[in-house]
Every structure is written in C-alpha cells, then in structure tokens.
mmCIF file of the C-alpha atoms, coordinates in Angstrom:
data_MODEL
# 
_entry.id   MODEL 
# 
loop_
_atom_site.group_PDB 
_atom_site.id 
_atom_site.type_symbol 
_atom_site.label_atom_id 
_atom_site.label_alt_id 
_atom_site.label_comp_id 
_atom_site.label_asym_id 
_atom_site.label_entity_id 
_atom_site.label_seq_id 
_atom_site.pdbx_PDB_ins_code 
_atom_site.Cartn_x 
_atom_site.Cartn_y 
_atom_site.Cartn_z 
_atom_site.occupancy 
_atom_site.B_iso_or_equiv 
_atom_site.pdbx_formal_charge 
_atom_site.auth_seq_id 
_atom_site.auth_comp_id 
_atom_site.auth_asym_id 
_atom_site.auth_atom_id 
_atom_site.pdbx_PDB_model_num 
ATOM 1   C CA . UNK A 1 1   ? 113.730 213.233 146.587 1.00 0.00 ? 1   UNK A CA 1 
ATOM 2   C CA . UNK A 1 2   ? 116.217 215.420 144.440 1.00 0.00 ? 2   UNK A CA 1 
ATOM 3   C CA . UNK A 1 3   ? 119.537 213.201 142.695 1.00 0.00 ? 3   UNK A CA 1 
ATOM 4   C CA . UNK A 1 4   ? 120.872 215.773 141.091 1.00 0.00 ? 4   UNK A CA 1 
ATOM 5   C CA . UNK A 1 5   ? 119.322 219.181 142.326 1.00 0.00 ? 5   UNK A CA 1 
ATOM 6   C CA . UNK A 1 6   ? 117.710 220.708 145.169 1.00 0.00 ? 6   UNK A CA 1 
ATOM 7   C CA . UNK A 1 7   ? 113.970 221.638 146.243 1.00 0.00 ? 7   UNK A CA 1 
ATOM 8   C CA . UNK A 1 8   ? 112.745 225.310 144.732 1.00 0.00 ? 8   UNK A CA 1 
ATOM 9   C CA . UNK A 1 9   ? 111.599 227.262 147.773 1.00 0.00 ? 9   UNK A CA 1 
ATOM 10  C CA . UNK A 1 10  ? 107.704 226.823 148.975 1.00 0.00 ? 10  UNK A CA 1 
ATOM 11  C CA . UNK A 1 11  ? 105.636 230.171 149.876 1.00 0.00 ? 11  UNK A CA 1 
ATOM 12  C CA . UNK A 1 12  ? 103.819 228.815 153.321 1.00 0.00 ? 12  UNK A CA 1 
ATOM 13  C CA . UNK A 1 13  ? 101.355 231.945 153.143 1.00 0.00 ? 13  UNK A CA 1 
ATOM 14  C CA . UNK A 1 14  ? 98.076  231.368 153.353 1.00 0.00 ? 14  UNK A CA 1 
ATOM 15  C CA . UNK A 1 15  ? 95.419  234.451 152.935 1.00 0.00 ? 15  UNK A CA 1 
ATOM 16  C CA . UNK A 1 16  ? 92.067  235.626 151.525 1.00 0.00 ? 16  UNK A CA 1 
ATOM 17  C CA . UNK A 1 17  ? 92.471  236.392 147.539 1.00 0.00 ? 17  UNK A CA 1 
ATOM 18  C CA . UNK A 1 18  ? 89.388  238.045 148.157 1.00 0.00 ? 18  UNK A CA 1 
ATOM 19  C CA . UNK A 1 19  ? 90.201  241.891 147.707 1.00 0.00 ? 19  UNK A CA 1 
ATOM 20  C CA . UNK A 1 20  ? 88.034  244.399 150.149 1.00 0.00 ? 20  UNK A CA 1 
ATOM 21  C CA . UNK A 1 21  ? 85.880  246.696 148.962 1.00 0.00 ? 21  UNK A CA 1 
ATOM 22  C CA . UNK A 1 22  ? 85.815  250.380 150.113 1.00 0.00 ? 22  UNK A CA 1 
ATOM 23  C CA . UNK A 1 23  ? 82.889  252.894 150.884 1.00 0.00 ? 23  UNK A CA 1 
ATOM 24  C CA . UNK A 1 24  ? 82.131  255.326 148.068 1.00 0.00 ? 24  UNK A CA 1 
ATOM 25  C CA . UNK A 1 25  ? 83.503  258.530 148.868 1.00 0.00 ? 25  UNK A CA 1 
ATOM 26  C CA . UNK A 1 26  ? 80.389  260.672 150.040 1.00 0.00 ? 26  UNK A CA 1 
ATOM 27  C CA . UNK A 1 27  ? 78.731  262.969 147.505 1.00 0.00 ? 27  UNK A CA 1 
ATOM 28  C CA . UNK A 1 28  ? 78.871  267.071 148.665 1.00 0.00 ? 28  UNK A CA 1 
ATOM 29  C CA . UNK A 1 29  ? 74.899  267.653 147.559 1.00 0.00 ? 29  UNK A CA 1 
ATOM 30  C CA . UNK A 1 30  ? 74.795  271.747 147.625 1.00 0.00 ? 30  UNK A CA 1 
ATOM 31  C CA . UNK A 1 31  ? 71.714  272.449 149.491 1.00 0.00 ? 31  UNK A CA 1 
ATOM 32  C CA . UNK A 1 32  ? 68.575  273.472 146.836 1.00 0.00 ? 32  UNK A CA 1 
ATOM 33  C CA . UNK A 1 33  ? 67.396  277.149 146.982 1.00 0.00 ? 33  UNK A CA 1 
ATOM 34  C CA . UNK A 1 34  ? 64.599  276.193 143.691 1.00 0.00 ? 34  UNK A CA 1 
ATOM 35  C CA . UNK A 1 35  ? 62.759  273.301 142.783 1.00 0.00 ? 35  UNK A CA 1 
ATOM 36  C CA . UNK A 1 36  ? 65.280  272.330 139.664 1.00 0.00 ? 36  UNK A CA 1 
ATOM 37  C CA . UNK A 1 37  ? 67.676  272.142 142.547 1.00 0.00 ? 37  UNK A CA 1 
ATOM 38  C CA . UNK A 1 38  ? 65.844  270.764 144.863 1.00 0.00 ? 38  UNK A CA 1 
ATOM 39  C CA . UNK A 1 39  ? 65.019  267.944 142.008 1.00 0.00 ? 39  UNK A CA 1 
ATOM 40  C CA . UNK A 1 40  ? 68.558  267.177 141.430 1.00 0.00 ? 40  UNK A CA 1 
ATOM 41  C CA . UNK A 1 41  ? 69.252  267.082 145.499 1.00 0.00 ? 41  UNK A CA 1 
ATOM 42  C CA . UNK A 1 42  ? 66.835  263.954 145.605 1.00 0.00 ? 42  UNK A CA 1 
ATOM 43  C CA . UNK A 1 43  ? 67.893  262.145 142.325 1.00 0.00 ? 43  UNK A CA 1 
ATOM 44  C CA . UNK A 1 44  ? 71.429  262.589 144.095 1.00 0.00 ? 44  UNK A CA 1 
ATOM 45  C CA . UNK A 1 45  ? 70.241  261.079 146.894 1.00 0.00 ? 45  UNK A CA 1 
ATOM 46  C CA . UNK A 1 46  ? 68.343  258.535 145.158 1.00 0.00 ? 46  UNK A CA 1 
ATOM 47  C CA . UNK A 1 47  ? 71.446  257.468 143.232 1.00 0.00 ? 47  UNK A CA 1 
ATOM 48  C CA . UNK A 1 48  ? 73.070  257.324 146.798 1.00 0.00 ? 48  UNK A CA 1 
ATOM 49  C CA . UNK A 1 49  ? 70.683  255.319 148.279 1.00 0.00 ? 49  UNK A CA 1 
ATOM 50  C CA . UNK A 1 50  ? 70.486  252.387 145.316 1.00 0.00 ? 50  UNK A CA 1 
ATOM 51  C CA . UNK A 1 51  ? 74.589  252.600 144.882 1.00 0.00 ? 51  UNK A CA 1 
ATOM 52  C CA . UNK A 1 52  ? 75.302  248.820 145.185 1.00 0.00 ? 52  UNK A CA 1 
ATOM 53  C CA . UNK A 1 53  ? 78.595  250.248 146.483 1.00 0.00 ? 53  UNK A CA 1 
ATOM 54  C CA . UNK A 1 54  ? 80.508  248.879 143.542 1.00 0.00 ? 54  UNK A CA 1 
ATOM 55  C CA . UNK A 1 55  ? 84.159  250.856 143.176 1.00 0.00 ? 55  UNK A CA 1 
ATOM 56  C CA . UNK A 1 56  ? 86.244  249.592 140.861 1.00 0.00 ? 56  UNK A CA 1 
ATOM 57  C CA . UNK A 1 57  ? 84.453  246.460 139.190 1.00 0.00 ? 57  UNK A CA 1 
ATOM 58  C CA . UNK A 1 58  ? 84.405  244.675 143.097 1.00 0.00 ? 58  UNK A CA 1 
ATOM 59  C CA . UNK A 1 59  ? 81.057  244.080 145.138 1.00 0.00 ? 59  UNK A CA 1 
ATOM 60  C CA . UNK A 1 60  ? 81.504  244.829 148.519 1.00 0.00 ? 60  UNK A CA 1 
ATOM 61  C CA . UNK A 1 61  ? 81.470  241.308 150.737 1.00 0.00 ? 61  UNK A CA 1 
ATOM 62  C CA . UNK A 1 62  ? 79.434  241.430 153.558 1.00 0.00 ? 62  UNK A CA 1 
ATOM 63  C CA . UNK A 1 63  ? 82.430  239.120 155.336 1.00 0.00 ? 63  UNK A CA 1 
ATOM 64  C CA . UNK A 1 64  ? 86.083  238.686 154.945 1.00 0.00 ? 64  UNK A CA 1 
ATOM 65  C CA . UNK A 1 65  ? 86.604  234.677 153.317 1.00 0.00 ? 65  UNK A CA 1 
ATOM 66  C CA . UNK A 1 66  ? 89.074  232.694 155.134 1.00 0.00 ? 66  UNK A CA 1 
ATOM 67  C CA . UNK A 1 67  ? 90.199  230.645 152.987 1.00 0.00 ? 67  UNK A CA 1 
ATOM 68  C CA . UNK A 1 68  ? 91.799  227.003 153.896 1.00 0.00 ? 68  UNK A CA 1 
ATOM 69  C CA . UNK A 1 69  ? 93.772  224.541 151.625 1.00 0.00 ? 69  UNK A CA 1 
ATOM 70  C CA . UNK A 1 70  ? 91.968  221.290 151.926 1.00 0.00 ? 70  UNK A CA 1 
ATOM 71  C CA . UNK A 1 71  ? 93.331  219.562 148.439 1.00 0.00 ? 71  UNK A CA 1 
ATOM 72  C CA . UNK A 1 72  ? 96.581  219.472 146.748 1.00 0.00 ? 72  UNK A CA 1 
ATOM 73  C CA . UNK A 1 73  ? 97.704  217.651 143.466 1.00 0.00 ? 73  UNK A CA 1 
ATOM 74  C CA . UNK A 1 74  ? 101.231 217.782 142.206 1.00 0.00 ? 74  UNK A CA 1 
ATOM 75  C CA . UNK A 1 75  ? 103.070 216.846 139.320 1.00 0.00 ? 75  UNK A CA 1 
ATOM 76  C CA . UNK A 1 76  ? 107.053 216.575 138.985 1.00 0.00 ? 76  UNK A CA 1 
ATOM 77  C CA . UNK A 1 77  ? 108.541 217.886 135.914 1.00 0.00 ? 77  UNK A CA 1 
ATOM 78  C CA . UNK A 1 78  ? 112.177 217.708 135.500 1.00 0.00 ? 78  UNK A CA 1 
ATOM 79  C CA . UNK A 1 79  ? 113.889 220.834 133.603 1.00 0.00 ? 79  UNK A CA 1 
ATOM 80  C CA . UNK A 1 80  ? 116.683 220.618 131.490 1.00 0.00 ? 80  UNK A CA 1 
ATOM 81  C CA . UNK A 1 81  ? 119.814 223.276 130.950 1.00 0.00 ? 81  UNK A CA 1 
ATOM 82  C CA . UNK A 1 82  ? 119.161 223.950 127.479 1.00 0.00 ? 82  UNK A CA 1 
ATOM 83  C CA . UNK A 1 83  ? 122.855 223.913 126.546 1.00 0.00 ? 83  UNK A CA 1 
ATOM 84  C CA . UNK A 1 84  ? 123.845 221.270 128.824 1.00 0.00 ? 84  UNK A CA 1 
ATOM 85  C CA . UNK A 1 85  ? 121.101 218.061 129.373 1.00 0.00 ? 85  UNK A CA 1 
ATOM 86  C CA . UNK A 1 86  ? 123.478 216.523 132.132 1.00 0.00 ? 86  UNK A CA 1 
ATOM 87  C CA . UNK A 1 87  ? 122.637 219.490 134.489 1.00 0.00 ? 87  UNK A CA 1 
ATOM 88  C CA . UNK A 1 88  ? 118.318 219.526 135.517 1.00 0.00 ? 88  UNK A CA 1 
ATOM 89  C CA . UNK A 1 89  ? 116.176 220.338 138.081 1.00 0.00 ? 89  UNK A CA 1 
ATOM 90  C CA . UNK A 1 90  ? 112.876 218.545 139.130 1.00 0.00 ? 90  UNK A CA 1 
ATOM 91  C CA . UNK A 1 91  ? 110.331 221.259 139.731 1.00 0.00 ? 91  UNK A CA 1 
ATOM 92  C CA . UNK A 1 92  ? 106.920 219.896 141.480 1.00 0.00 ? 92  UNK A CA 1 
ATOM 93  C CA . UNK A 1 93  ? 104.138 222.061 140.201 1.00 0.00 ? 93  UNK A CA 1 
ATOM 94  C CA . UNK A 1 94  ? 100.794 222.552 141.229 1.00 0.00 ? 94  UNK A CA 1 
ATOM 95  C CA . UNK A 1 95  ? 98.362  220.906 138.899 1.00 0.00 ? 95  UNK A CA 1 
ATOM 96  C CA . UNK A 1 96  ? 95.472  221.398 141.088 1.00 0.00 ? 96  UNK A CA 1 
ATOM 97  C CA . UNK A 1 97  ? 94.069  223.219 144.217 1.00 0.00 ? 97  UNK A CA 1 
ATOM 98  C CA . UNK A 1 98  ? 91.235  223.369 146.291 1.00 0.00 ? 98  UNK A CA 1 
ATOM 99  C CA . UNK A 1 99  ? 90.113  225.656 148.812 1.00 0.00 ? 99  UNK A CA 1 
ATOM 100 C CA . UNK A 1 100 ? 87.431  226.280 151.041 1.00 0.00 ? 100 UNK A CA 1 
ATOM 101 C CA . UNK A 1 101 ? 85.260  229.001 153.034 1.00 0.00 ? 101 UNK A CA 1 
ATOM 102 C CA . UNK A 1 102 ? 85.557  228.100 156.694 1.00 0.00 ? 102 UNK A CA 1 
ATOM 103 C CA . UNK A 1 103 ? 82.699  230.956 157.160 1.00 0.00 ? 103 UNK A CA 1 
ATOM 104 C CA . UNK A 1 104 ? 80.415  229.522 154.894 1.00 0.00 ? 104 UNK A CA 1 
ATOM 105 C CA . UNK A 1 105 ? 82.115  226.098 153.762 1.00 0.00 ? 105 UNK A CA 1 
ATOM 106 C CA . UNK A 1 106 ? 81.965  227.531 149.933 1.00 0.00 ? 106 UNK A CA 1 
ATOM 107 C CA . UNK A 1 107 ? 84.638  225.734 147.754 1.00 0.00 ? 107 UNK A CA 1 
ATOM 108 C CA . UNK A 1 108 ? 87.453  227.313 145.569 1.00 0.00 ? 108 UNK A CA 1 
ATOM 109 C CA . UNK A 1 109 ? 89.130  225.149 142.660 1.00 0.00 ? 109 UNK A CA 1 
ATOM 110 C CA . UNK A 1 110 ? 92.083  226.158 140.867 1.00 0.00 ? 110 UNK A CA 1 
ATOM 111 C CA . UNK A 1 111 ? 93.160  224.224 137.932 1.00 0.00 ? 111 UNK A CA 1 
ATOM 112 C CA . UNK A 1 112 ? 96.491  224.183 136.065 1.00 0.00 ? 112 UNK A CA 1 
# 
C-alpha cells in the first residue's frame, strides 16, 4: 500500500509474443524452351520444394501459442526525486515471470 505516492498503471494484456510467419512469395519460373532452361526450371523448383519457409530469421509455427501467466514474482523498489528525497514513489517491478503453452503445456521463463 502507497504512503506517500500512488500505484503506476498495470498493462492487463495478455497475448502470444510469438510473431507469425508468412508464406514465401511464389517464384514466376519462365517456362524452359532448352535443356539449360529446363535445368534451372527444376533446381527452382527444387529450391521451392526444400524452402523451410524461413522469411525474415522466423520458422513458421505449425500453431499459434497461447500463452498463460501461471507465476509472478515482484519486488518493490522505492524511487527517489533526485533533487528532493522527501518526494518518492514505490514502483513494484517484475523480477520474474513464467508462462505457459496451454496447446502443448511448454513453459516460458522470463527473468529480470
């Protein structure tokens, strides 16, 4: 409970950190007239085919997490006005979190 200050405002939002993947765009692959062309038709398609479908350093998930809050440890720090030490704030901080998967019970920690 605050004495000389008031509570900093809590975000209640809770949502996947997990950032989605796209499709690679698909590759035009001009239609071969010669076997050179014809070659590089199939090692385009080849590269198609064993794409991991990594786009922009992220692997595709094959599901969406949902992640829940299960653990929460706190600490209370109390901050000072540097140029006055009557007037402070107590700040609770999060020292430690822990999340899980509720698709495949997978756990998340986050440290401080």
């Amino acid at each position: 409970m605050p004495v000389n200050g008031t509570f900093a405002p809590v975000c209640p939002i809770s949502r996947s950190q997990a950032p989605l993947a796209k499709a690679s765009v698909p590759t035009a692959i001009p239609r071969p007239i010669d076997l050179p062309s014809a070659i590089q038709a199939i090692n385009q398609l080849i590269t198609i085919i064993n794409n991991p479908m990594v786009q922009n350093n992220l692997i595709a998930f094959p599901y969406t997490p949902r992640w829940s809050e299960v653990h929460r440890r706190t600490t209370t720090v109390r901050v000072y006005n540097p140029n006055d030490r009557e007037q402070w704030v107590d700040v609770e901080r999060i020292v430690n979190l822990t999340f899980q998967d509720r698709s495949t019970d997978a756990l998340f920690q986050w440290q401080y």
